[in-house]
PDB file of N, H, CA, C and O in Angstrom:
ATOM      1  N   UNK A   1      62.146 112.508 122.560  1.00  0.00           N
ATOM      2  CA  UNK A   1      63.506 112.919 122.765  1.00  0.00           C
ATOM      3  C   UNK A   1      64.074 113.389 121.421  1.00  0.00           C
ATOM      4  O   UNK A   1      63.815 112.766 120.391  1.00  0.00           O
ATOM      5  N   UNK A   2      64.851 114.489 121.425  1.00  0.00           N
ATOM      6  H   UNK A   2      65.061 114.994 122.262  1.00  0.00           H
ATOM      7  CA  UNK A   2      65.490 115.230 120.229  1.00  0.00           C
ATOM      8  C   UNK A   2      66.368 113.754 119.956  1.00  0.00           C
ATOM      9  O   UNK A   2      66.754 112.786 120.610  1.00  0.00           O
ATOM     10  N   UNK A   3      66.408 114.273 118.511  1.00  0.00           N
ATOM     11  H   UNK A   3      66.094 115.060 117.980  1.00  0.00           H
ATOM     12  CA  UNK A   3      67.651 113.405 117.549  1.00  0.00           C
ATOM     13  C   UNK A   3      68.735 113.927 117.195  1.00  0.00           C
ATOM     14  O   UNK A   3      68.657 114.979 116.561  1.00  0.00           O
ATOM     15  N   UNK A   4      70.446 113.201 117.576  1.00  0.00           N
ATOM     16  H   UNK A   4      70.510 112.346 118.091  1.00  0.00           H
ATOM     17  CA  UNK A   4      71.148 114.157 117.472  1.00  0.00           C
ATOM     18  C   UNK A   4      71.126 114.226 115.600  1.00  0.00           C
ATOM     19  O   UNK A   4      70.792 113.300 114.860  1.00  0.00           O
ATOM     20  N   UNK A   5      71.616 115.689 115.159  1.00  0.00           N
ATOM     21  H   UNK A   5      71.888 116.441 115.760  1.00  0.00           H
ATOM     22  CA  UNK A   5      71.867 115.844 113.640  1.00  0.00           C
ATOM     23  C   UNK A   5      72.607 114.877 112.969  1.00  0.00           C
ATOM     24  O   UNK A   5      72.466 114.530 111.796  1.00  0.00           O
ATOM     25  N   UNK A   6      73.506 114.413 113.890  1.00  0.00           N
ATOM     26  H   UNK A   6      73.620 114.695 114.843  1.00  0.00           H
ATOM     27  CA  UNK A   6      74.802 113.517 113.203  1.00  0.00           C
ATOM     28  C   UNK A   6      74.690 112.503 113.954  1.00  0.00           C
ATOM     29  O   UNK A   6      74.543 112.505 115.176  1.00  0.00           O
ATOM     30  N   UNK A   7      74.786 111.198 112.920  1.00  0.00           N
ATOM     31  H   UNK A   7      74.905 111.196 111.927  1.00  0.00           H
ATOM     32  CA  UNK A   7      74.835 110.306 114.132  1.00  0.00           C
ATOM     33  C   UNK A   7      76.461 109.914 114.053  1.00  0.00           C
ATOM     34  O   UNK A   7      77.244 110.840 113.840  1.00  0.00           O
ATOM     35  N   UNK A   8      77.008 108.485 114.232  1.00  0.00           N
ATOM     36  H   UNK A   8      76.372 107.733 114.405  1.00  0.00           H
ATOM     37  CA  UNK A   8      78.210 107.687 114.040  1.00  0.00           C
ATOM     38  C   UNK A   8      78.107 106.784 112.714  1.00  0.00           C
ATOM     39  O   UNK A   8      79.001 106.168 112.134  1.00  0.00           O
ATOM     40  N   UNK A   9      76.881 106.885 112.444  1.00  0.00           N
ATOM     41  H   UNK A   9      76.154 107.385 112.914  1.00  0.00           H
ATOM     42  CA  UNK A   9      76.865 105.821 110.944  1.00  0.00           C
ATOM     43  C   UNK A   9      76.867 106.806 109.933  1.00  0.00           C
ATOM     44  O   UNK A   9      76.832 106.521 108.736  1.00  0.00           O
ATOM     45  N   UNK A  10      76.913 108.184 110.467  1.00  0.00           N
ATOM     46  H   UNK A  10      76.940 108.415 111.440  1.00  0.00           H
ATOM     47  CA  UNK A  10      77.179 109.107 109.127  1.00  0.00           C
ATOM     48  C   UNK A  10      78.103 109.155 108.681  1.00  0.00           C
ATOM     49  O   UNK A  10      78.252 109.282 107.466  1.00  0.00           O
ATOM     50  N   UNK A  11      79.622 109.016 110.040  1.00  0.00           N
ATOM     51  H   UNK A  11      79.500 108.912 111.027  1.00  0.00           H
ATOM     52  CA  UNK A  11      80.976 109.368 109.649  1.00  0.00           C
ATOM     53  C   UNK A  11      81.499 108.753 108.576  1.00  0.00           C
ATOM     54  O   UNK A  11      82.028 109.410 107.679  1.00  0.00           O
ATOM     55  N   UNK A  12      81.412 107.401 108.540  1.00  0.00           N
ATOM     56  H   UNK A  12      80.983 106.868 109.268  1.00  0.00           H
ATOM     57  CA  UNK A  12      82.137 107.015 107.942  1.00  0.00           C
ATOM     58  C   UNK A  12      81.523 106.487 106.347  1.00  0.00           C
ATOM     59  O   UNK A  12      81.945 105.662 105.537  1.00  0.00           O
ATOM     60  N   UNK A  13      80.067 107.604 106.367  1.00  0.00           N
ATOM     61  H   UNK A  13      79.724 108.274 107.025  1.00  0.00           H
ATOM     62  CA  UNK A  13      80.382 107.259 104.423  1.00  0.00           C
ATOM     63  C   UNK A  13      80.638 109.011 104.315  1.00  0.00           C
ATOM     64  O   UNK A  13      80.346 109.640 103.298  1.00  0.00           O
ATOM     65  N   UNK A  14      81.055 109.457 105.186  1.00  0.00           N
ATOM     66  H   UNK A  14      81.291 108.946 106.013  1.00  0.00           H
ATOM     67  CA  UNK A  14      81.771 110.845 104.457  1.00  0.00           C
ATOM     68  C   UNK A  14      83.337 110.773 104.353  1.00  0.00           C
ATOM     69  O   UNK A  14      84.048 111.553 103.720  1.00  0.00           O
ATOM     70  N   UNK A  15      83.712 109.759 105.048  1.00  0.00           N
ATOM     71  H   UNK A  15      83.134 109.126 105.562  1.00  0.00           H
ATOM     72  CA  UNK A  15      85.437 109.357 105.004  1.00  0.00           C
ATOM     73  C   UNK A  15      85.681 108.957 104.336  1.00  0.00           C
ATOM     74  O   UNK A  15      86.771 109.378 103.950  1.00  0.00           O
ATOM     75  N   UNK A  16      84.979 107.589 103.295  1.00  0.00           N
ATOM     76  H   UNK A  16      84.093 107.247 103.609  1.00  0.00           H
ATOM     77  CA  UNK A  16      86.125 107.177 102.290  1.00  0.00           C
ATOM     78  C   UNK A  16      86.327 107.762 100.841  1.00  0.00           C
ATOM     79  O   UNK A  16      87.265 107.315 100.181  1.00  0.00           O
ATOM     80  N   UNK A  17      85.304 108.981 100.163  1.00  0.00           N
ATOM     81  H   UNK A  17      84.542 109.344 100.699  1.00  0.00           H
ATOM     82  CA  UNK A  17      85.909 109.832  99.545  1.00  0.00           C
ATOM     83  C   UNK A  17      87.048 110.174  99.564  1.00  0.00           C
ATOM     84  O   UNK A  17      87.963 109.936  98.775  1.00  0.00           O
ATOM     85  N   UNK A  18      86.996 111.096 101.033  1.00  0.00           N
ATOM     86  H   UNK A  18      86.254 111.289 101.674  1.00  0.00           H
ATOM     87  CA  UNK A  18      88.342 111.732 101.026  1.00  0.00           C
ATOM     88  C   UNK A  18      89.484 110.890 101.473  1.00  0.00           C
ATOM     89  O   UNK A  18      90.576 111.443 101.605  1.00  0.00           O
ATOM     90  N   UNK A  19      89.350 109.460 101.753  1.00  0.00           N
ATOM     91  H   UNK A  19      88.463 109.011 101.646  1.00  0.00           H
ATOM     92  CA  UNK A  19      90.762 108.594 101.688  1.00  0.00           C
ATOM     93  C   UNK A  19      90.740 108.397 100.453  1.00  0.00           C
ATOM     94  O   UNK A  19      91.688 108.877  99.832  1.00  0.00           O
ATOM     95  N   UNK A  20      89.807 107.731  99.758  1.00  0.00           N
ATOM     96  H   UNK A  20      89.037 107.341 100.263  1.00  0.00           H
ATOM     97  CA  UNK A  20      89.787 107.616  98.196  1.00  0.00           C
ATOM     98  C   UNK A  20      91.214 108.851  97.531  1.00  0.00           C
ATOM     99  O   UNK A  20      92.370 108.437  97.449  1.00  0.00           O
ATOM    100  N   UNK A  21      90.895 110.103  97.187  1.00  0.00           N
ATOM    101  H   UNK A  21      89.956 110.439  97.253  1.00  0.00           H
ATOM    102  CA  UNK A  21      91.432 111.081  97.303  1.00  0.00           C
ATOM    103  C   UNK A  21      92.598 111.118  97.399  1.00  0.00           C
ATOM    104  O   UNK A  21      93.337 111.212  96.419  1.00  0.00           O
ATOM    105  N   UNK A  22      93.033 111.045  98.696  1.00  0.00           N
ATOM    106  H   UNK A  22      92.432 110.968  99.492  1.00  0.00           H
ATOM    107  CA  UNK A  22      93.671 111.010  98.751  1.00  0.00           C
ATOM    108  C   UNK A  22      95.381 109.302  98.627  1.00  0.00           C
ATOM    109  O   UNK A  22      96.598 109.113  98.620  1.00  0.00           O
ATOM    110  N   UNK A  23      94.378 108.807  98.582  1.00  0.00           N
ATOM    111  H   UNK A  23      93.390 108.960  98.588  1.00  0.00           H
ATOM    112  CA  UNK A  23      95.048 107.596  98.049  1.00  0.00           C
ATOM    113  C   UNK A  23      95.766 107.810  96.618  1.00  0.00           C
ATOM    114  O   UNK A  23      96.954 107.785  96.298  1.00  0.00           O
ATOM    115  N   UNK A  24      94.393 108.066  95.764  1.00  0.00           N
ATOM    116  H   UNK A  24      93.428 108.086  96.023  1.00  0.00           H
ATOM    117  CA  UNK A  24      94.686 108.456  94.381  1.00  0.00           C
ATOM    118  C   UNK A  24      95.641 109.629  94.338  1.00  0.00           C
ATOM    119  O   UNK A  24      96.646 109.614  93.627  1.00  0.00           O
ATOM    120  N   UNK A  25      95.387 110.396  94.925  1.00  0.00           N
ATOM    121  H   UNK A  25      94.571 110.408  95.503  1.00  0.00           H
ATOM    122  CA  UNK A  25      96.794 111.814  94.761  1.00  0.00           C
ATOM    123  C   UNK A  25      98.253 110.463  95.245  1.00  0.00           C
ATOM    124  O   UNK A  25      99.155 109.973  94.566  1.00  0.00           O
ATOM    125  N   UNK A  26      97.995 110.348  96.163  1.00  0.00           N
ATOM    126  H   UNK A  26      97.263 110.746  96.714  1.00  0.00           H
ATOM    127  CA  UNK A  26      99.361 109.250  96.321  1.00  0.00           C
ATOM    128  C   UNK A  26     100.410 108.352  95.485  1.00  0.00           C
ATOM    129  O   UNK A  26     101.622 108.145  95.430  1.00  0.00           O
ATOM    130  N   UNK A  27      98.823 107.813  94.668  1.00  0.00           N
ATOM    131  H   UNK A  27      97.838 107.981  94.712  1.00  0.00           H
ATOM    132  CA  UNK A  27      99.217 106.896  93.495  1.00  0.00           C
ATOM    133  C   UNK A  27      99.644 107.714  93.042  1.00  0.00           C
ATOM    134  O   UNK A  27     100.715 107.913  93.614  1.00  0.00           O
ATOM    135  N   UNK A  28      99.371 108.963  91.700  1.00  0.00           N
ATOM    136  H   UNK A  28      98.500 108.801  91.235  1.00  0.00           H
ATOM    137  CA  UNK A  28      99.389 109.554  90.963  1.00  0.00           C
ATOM    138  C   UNK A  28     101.098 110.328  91.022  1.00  0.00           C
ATOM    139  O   UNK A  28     101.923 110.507  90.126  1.00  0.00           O
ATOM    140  N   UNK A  29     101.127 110.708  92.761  1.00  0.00           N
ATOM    141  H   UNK A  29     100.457 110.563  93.488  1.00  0.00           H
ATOM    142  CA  UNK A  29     102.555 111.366  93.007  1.00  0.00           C
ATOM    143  C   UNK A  29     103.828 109.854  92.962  1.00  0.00           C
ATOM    144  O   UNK A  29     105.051 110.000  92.981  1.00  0.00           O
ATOM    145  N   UNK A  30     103.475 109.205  92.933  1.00  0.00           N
ATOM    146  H   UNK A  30     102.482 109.086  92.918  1.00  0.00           H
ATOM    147  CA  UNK A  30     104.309 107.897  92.986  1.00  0.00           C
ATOM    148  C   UNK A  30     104.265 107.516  91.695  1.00  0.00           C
ATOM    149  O   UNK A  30     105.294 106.860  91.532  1.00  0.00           O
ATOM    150  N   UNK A  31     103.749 107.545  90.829  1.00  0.00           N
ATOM    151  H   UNK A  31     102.913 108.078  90.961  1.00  0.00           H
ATOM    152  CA  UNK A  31     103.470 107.384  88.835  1.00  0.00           C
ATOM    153  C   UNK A  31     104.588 108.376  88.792  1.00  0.00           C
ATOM    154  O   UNK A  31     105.769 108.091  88.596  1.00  0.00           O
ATOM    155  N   UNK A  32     104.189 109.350  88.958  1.00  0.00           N
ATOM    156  H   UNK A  32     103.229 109.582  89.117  1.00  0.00           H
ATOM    157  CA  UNK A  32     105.049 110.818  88.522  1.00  0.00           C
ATOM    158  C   UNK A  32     106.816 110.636  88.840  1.00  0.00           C
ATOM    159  O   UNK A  32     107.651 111.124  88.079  1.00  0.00           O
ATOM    160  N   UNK A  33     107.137 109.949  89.936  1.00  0.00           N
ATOM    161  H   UNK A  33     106.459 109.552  90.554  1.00  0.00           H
ATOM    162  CA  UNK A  33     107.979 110.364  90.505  1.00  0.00           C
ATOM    163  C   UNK A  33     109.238 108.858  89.739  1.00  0.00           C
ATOM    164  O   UNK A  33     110.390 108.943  89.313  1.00  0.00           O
ATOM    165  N   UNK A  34     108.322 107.688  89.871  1.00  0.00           N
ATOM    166  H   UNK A  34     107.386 107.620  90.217  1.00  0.00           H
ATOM    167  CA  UNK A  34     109.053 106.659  88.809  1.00  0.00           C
ATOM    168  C   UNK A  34     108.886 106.821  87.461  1.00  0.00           C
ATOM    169  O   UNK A  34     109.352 106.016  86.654  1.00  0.00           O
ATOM    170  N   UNK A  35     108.016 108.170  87.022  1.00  0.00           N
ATOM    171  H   UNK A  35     107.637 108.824  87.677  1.00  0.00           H
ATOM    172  CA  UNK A  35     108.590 107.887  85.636  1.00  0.00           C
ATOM    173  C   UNK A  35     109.552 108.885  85.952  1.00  0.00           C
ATOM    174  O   UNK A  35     110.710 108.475  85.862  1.00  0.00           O
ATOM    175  N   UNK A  36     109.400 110.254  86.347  1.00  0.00           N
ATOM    176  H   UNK A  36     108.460 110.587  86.420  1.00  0.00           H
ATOM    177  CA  UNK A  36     110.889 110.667  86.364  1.00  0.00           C
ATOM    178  C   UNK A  36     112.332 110.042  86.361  1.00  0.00           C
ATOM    179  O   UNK A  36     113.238 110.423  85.620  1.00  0.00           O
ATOM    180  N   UNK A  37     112.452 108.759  87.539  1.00  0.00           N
ATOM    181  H   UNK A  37     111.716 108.450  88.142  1.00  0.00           H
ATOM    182  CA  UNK A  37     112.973 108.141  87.954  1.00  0.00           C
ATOM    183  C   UNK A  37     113.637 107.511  86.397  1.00  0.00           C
ATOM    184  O   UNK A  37     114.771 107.788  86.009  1.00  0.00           O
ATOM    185  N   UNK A  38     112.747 106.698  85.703  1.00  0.00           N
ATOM    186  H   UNK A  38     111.825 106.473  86.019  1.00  0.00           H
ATOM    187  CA  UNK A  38     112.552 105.762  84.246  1.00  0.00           C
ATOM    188  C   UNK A  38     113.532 107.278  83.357  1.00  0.00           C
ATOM    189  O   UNK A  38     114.682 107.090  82.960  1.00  0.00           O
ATOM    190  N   UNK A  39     113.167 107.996  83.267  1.00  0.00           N
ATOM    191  H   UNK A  39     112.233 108.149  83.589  1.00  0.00           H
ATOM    192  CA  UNK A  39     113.210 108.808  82.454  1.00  0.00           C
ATOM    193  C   UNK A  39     114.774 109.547  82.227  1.00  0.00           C
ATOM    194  O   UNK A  39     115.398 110.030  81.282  1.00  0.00           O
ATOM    195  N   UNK A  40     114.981 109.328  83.630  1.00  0.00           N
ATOM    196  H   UNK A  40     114.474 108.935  84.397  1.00  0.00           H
ATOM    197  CA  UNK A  40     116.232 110.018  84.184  1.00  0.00           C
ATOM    198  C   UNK A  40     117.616 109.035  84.053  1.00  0.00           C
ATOM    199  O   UNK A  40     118.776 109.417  83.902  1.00  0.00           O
ATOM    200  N   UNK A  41     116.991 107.325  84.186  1.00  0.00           N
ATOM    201  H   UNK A  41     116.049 107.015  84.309  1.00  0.00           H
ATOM    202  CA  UNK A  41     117.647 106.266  84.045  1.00  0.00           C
ATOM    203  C   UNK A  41     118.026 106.103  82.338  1.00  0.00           C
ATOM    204  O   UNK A  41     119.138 105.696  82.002  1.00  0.00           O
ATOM    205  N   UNK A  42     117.196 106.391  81.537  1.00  0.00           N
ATOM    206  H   UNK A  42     116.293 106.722  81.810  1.00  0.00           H
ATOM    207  CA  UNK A  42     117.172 106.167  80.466  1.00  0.00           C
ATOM    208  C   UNK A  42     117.645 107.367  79.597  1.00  0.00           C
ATOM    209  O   UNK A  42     117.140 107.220  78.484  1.00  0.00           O
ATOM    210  N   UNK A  43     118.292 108.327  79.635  1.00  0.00           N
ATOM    211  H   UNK A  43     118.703 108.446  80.540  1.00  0.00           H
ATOM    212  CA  UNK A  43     118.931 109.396  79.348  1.00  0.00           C
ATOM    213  C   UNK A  43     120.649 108.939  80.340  1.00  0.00           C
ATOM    214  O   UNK A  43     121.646 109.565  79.979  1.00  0.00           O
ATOM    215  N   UNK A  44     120.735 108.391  80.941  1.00  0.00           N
ATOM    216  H   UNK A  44     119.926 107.882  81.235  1.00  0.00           H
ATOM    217  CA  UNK A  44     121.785 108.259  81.785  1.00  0.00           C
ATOM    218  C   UNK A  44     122.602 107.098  80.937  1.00  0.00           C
ATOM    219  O   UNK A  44     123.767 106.807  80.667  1.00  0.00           O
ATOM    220  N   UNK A  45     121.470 106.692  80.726  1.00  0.00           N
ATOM    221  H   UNK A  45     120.523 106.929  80.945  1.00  0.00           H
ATOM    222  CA  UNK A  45     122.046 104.901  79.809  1.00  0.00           C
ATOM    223  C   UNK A  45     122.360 105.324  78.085  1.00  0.00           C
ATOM    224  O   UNK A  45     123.037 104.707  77.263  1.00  0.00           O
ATOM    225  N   UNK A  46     121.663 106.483  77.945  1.00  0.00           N
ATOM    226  H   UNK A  46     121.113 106.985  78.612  1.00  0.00           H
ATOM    227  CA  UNK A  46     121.876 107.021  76.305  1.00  0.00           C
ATOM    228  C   UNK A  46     123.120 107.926  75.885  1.00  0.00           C
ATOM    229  O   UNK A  46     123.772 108.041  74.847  1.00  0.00           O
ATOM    230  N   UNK A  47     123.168 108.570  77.258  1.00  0.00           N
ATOM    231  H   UNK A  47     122.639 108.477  78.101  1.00  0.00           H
ATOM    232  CA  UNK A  47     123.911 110.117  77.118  1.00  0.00           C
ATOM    233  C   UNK A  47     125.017 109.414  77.971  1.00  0.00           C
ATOM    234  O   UNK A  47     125.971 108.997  77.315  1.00  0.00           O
ATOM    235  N   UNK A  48     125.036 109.308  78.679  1.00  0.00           N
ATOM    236  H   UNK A  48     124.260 109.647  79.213  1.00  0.00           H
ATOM    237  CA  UNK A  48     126.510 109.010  79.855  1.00  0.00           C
ATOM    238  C   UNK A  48     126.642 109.982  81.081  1.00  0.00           C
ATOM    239  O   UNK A  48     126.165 111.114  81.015  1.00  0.00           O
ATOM    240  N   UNK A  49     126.936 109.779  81.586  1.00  0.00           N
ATOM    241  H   UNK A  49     127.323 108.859  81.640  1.00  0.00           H
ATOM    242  CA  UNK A  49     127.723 110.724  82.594  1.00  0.00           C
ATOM    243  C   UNK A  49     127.586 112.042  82.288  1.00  0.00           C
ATOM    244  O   UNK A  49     126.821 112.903  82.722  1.00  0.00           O
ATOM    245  N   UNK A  50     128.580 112.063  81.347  1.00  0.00           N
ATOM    246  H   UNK A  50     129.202 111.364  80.995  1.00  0.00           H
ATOM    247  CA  UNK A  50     128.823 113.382  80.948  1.00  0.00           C
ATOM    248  C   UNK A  50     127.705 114.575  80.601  1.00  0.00           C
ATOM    249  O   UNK A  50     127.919 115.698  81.058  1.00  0.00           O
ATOM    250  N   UNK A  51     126.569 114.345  79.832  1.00  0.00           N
ATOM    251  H   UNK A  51     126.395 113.433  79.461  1.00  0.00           H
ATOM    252  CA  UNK A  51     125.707 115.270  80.227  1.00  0.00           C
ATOM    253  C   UNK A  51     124.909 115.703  81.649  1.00  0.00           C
ATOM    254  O   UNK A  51     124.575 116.885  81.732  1.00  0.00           O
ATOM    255  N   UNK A  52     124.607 114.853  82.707  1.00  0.00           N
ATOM    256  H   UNK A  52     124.879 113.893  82.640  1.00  0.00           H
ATOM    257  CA  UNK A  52     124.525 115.060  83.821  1.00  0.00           C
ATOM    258  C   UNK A  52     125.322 115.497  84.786  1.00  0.00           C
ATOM    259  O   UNK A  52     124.906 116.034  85.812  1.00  0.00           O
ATOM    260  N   UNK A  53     126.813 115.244  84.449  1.00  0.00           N
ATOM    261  H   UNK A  53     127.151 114.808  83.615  1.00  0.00           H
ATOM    262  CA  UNK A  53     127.624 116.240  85.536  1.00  0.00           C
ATOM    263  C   UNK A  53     127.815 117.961  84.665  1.00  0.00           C
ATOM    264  O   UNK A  53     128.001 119.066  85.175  1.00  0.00           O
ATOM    265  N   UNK A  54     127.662 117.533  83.116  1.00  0.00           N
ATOM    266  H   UNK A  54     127.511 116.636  82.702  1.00  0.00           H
ATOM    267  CA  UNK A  54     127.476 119.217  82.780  1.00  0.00           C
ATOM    268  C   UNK A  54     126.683 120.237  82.906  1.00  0.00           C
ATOM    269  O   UNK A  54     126.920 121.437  82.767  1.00  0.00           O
ATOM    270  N   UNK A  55     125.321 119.455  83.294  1.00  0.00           N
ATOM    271  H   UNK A  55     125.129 118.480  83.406  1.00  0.00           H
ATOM    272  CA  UNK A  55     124.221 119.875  83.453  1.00  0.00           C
ATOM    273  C   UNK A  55     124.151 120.641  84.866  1.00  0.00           C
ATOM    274  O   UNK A  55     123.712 121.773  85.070  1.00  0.00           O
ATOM    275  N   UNK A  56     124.790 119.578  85.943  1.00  0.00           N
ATOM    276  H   UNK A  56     125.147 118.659  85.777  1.00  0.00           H
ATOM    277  CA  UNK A  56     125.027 120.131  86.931  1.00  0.00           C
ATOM    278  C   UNK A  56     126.089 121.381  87.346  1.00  0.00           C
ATOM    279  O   UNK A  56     126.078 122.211  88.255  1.00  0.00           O
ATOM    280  N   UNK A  57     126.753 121.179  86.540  1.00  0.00           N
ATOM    281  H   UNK A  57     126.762 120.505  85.801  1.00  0.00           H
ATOM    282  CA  UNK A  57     128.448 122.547  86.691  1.00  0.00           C
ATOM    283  C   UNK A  57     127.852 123.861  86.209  1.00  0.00           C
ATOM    284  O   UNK A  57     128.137 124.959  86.689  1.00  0.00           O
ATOM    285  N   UNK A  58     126.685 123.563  84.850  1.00  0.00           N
ATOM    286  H   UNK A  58     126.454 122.672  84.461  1.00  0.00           H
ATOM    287  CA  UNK A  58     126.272 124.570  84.199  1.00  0.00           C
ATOM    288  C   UNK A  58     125.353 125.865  85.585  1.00  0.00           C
ATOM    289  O   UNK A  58     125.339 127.091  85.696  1.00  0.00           O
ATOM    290  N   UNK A  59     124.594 124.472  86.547  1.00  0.00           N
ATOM    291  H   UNK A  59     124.606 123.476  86.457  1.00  0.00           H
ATOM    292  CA  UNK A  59     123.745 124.787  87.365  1.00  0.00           C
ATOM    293  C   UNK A  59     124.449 125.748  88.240  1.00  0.00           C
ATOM    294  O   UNK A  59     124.085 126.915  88.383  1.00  0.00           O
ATOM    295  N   UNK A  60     125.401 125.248  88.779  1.00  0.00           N
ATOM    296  H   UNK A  60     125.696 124.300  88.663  1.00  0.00           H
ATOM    297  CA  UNK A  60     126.157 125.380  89.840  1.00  0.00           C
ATOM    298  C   UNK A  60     126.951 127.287  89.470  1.00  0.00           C
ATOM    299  O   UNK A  60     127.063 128.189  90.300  1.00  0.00           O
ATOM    300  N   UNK A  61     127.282 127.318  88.249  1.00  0.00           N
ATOM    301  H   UNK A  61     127.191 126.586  87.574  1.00  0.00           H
ATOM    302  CA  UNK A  61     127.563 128.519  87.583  1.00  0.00           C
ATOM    303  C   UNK A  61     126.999 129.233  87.270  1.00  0.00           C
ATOM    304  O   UNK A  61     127.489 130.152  86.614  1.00  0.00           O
ATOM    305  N   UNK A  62     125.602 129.187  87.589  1.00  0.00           N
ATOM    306  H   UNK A  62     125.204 128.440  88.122  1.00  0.00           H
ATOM    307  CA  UNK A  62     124.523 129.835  87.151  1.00  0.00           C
ATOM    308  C   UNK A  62     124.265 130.709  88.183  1.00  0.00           C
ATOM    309  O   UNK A  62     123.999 131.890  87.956  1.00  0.00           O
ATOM    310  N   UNK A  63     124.325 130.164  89.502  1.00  0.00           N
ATOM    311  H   UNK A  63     124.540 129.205  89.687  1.00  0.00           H
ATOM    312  CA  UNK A  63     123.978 130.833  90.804  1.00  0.00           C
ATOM    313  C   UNK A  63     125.326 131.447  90.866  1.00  0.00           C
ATOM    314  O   UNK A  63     125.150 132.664  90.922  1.00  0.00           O
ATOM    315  N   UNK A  64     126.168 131.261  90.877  1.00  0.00           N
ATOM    316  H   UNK A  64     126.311 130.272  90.831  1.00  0.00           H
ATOM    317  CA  UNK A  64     127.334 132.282  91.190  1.00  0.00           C
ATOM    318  C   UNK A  64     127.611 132.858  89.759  1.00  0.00           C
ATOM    319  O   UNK A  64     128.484 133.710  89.594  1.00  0.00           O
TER     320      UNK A  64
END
């Protein structure tokens, strides 16, 4: 009797690469996004207010 090409014990060592993968892109977008976060907190705590709402008016004047 023929053998199929693929069996069911193949699937799943070709899957956890690509969860691997994608896990790590996950982590990596979640690093990125709290240091922004850190980064954004800590300019807020240095500078005040005031450069972030100028930053924004500047924005806002830019498009119109």
């Amino acid at each position: 009797m023929a053998q199929p090409i693929s069996s069911q014990r193949d699937i799943p060592a070709i899957r956890p690469p690509a969860h691997r993968a994608r896990a790590i892109i996950s982590l990596a977008g979640a690093a990125l996004g709290i240091t922004l976060l850190v980064g954004a907190l800590v300019l807020w705590f240095q500078f005040g207010t005031t450069v972030f709402f100028e930053t924004i008016a500047s924005g806002i004047a830019a498009c119109f």
